[in-house]
C-alpha positions in Angstrom: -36.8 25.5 22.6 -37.7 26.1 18.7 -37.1 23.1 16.4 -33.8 24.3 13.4 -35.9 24.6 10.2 -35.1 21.9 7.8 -33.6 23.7 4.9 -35.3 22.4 1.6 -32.8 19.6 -0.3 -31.2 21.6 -3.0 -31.8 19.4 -6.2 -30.3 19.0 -9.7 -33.1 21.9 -11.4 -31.6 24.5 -9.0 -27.9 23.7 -10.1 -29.2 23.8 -13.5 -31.0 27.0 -12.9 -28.3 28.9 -11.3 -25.6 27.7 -13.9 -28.2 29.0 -16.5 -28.1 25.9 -18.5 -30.4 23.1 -19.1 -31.4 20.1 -16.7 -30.2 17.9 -19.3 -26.6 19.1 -19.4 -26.3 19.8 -16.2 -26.8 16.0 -15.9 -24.7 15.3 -18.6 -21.9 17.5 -16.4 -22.2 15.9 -13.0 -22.0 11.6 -14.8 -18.9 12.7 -16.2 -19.9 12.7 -20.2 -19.5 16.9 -20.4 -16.8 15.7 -23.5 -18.7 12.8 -24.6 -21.6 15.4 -25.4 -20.0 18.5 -26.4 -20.7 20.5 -23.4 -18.5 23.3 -23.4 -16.2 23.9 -21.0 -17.7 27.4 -20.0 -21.2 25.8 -19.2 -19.5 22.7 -17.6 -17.5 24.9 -15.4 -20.3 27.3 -14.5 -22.5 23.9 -13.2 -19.3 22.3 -11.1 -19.5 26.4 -9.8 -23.0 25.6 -9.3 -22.5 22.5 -7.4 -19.4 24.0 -4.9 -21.9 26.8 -4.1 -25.8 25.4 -3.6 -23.4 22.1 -1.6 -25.5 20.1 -3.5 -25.1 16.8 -3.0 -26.5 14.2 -5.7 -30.0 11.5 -4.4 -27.7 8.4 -4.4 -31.3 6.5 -4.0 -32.3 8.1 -7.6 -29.9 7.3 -9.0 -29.4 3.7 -8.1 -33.0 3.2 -8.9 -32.2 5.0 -12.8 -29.1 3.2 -13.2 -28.8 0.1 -11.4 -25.7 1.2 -9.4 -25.2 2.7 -6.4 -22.0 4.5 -6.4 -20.2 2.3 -3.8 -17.5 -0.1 -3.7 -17.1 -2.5 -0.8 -13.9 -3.8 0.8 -13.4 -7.3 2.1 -10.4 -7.1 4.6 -8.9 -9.3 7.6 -6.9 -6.8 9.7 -6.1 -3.6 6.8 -8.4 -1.3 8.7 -7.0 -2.1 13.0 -3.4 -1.5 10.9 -1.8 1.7 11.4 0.5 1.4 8.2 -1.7 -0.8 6.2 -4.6 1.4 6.7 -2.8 3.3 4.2 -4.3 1.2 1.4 -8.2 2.2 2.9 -7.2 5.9 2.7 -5.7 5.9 -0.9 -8.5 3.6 -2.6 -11.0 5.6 -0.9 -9.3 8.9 -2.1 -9.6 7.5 -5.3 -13.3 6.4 -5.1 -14.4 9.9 -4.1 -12.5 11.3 -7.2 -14.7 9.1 -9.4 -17.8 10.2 -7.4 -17.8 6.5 -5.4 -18.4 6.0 -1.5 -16.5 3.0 0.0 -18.1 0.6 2.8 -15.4 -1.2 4.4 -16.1 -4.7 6.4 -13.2 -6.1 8.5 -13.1 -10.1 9.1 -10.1 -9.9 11.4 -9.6 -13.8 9.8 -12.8 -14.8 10.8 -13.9 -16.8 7.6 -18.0 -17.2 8.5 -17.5 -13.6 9.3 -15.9 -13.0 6.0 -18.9 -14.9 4.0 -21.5 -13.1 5.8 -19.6 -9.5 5.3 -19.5 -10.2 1.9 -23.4 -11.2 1.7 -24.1 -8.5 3.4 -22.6 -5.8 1.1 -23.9 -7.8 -2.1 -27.3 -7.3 -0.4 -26.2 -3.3 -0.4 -25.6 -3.4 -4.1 -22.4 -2.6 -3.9 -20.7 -1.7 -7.3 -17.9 -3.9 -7.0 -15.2 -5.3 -4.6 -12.2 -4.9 -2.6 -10.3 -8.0 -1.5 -7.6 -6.9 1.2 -5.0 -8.0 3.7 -2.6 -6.9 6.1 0.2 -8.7 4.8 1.2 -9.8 1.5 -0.4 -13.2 0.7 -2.0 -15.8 -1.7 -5.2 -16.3 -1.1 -8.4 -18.4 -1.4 -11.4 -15.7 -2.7 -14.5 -16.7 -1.4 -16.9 -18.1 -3.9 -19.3 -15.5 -3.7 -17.0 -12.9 -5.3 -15.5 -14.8 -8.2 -18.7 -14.0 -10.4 -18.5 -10.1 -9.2 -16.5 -7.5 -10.3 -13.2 -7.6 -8.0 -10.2 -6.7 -7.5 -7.5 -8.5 -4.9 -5.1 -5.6 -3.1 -1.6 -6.5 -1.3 -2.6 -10.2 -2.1 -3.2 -13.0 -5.2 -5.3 -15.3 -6.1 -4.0 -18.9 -5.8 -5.2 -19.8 -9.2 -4.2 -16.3 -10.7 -7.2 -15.7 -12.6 -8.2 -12.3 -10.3 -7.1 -9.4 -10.7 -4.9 -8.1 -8.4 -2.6 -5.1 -7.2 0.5 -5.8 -5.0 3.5 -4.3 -4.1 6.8 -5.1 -6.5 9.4 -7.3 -3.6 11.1 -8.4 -6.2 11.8 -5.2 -7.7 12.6 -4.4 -4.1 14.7 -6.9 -3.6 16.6 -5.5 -6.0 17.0 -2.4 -5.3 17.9 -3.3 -1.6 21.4 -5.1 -3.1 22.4 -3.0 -5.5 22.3 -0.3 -3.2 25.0 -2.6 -0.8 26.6 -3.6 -3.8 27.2 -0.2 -5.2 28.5 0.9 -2.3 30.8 -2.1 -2.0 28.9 -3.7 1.1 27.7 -7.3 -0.3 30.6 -9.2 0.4 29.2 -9.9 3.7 25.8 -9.5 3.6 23.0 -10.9 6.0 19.3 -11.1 5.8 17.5 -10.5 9.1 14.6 -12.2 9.9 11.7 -14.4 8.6 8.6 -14.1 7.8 6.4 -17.3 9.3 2.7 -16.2 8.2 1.2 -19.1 6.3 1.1 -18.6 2.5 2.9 -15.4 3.2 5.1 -13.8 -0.2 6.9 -11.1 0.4 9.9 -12.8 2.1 10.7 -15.0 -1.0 10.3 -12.6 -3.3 12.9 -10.0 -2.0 15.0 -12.8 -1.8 14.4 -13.2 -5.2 15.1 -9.9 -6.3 18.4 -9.7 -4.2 19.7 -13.1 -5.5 19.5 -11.7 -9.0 21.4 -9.1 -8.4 23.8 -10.6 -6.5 24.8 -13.4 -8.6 25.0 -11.2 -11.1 28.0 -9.3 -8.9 29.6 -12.8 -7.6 28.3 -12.6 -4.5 25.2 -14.3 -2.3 24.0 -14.0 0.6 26.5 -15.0 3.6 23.5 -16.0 5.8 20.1 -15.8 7.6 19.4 -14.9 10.9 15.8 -15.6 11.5 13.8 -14.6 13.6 10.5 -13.0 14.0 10.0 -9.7 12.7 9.8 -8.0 15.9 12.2 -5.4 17.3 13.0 -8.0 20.4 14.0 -10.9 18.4 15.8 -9.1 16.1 17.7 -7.3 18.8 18.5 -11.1 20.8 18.9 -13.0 17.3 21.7 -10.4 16.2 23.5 -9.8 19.1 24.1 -13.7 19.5 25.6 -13.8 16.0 27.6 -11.0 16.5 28.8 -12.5 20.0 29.6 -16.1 18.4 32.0 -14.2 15.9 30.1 -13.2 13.1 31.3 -10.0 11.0 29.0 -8.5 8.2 29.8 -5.5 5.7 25.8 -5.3 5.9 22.5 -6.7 6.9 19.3 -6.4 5.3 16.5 -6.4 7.4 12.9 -7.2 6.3 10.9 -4.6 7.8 11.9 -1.3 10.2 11.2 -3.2 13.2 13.7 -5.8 12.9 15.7 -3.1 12.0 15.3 -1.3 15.3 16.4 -4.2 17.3 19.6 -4.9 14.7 20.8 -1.6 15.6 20.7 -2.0 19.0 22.5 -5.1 18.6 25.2 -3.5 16.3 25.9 -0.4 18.5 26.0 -2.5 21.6 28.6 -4.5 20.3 30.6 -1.0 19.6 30.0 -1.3 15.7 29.1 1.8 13.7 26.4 2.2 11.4 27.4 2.8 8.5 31.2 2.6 8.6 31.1 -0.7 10.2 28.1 -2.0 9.5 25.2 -1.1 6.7 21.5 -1.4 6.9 18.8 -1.2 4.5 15.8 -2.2 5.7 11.8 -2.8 4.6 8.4 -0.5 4.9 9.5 3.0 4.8 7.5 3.5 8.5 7.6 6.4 10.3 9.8 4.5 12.6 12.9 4.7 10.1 13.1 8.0 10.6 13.4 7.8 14.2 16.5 5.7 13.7 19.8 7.3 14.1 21.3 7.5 11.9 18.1 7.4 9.6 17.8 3.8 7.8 17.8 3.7 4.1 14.3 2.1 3.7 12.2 1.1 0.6 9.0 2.2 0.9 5.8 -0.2 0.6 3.3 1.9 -1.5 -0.2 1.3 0.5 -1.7 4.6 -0.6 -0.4 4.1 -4.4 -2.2 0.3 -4.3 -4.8 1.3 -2.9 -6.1 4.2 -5.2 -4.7 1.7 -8.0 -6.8 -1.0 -7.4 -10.2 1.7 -7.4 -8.9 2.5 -10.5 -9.0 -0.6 -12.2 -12.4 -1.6 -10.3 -14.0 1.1 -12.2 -12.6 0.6 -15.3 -14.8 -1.5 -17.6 -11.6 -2.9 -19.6 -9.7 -4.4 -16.3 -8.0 -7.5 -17.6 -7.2 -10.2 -14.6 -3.9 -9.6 -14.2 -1.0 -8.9 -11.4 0.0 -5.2 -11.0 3.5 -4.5 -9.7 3.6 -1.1 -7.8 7.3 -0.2 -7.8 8.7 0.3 -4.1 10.6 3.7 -4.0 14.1 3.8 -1.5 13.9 6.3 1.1 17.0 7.5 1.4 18.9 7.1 4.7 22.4 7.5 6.2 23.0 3.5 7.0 24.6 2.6 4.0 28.3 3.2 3.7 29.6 5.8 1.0 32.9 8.0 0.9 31.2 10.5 3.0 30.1 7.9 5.7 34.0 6.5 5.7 35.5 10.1 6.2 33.1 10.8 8.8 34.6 7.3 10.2 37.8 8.2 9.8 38.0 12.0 11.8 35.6 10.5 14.4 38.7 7.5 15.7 41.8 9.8 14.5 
């Protein structure tokens, strides 16, 4: 059986060659500094042309050696990557670092903190460019030592001194939007909050609240009660249908993520409630399990591809100040909250 013949590494000189332009500005071209040099855009074109059509891919060693870097970012996080929802934030930040010519090495501590100290050793023995700091859920959180004198930036969590930078999703803003949708639509009189969230150090439960407190003292209203319970689809499910057996009557419930919002519609139809005419629902995450809900829950959205490529962005960007970025949390729009088409459809369905 013959041996496949190595084809020869295509290098920088050809892609110069075949642009028909210098070595110099093809370099110029392929760091980014085409404008800062005043390539034109005809030759800068012709060498990306170049580049699509040899495949040439840059000597990452060479370069590292010429310019101290190495073109890749580590991430530091405890379960992000095993999450099928959170991985969202790996995708989008490494999205992002491939737009800026980055690769990203991703080690996952699963809450393992010697694990954590040697992942983070390990990757500063790589020469990494800079640092992600990740987790799962939203939290405040103790940055190892070792990356307090790199370059890094904390995503969907903060710093307990605040002196990081960091890139988390906007819960109060959220919790905002979440009741002045019920409010608008005249459902806050009797509004609930399902669930609770239990994780140590754990911030996105008080800051909806928050948000929806604001809001709702602002209307006149506050929140009627909290059922809590874990936010898991069972729980949910028991924890609601007890309340609604002991004589409880909401105009609404929010409910903290799509799980819990699974098992509180169980609950509700069970107990011969509709949804929305009875009852209304808005709910947390904007999962692909929202849609599976009938009728669809109206569910704001956490932004883990948005964060992610955010928090590239400001890694690579030499004028990062430490400071919290909010990243707004868009509604998407169900059928669980009451309007005048949900009452008429209420209406012909018991005349």
């Amino acid at each position: 059986m013959s041996r496949p013949v190595k084809r020869p590494r295509v290098t920088l000189a050809d892609v110069a060659a075949s642009a028909g332009v210098s070595l110099t500005t093809a370099s110029y071209v392929l760091n980014d500094r085409a404008r800062e040099m005043r390539i034109s855009d005809d030759a800068e074109q012709r060498v990306r042309d170049a580049v699509t059509r040899l495949s040439y891919r840059p000597n990452r060693n060479a370069r590292s050696l010429r310019t101290s870097r190495t073109a890749t970012l580590g991430v530091i996080s405890d379960h992000v990557a095993s999450g099928s929802y959170s991985s969202l934030m790996l995708s989008g930040a490494a999205a992002a670092a491939r737009a800026r010519h980055h690769l990203v090495v991703i080690g996952e501590t699963e809450g393992d903190r010697q694990l954590e100290r040697d992942l983070v050793e390990e990757l500063i023995d790589r020469q990494v460019d800079g640092f992600l700091y990740a987790t799962r859920t939203l939290l405040e959180v103790d940055v190892p030592d070792a990356l307090r004198t790199l370059p890094v930036v904390l995503l969907n969590c903060v710093d307990r001194e605040r002196r990081l930078p960091s890139v988390v999703p906007d819960e109060v803003g959220a919790g905002r939007l979440a009741a002045s949708t019920l409010v608008t639509a005249g459902r806050a009189d009797a509004l609930f909050v399902v669930g609770e969230d239990a994780t140590p150090g754990a911030l996105a439960d008080g800051l909806r609240r928050q948000g929806m407190a604001q809001v709702l003292g602002q209307a006149g209203v506050e929140v009627a009660g909290t059922l809590r319970c874990r936010w898991d689809v069972r729980e949910a499910f028991a924890t609601v249908k007890g309340s609604l057996a002991a004589g409880t009557r909401p105009t609404s419930f929010v409910c903290l993520n799509d799980r819990v919002a699974m098992g509180t519609y169980q609950a509700v139809q069970e107990a011969g409630l509709w949804i929305p005419a009875d009852v209304s629902i808005v709910s947390f995450d904007g999962s692909e399990l929202a849609g599976w809900l009938q009728p669809r829950v109206s569910s704001i959205a956490l932004p883990f591809n948005d964060m992610g490529a955010r928090a590239v962005d400001i890694l690579l960007d030499p004028d990062r100040v430490p400071d919290v970025v909010h990243v707004p949390m868009p509604m998407l729009d169900g059928e669980s909250v009451a309007g005048s088409h949900a009452r008429r459809s209420r209406h012909l369905s018991t005349s």
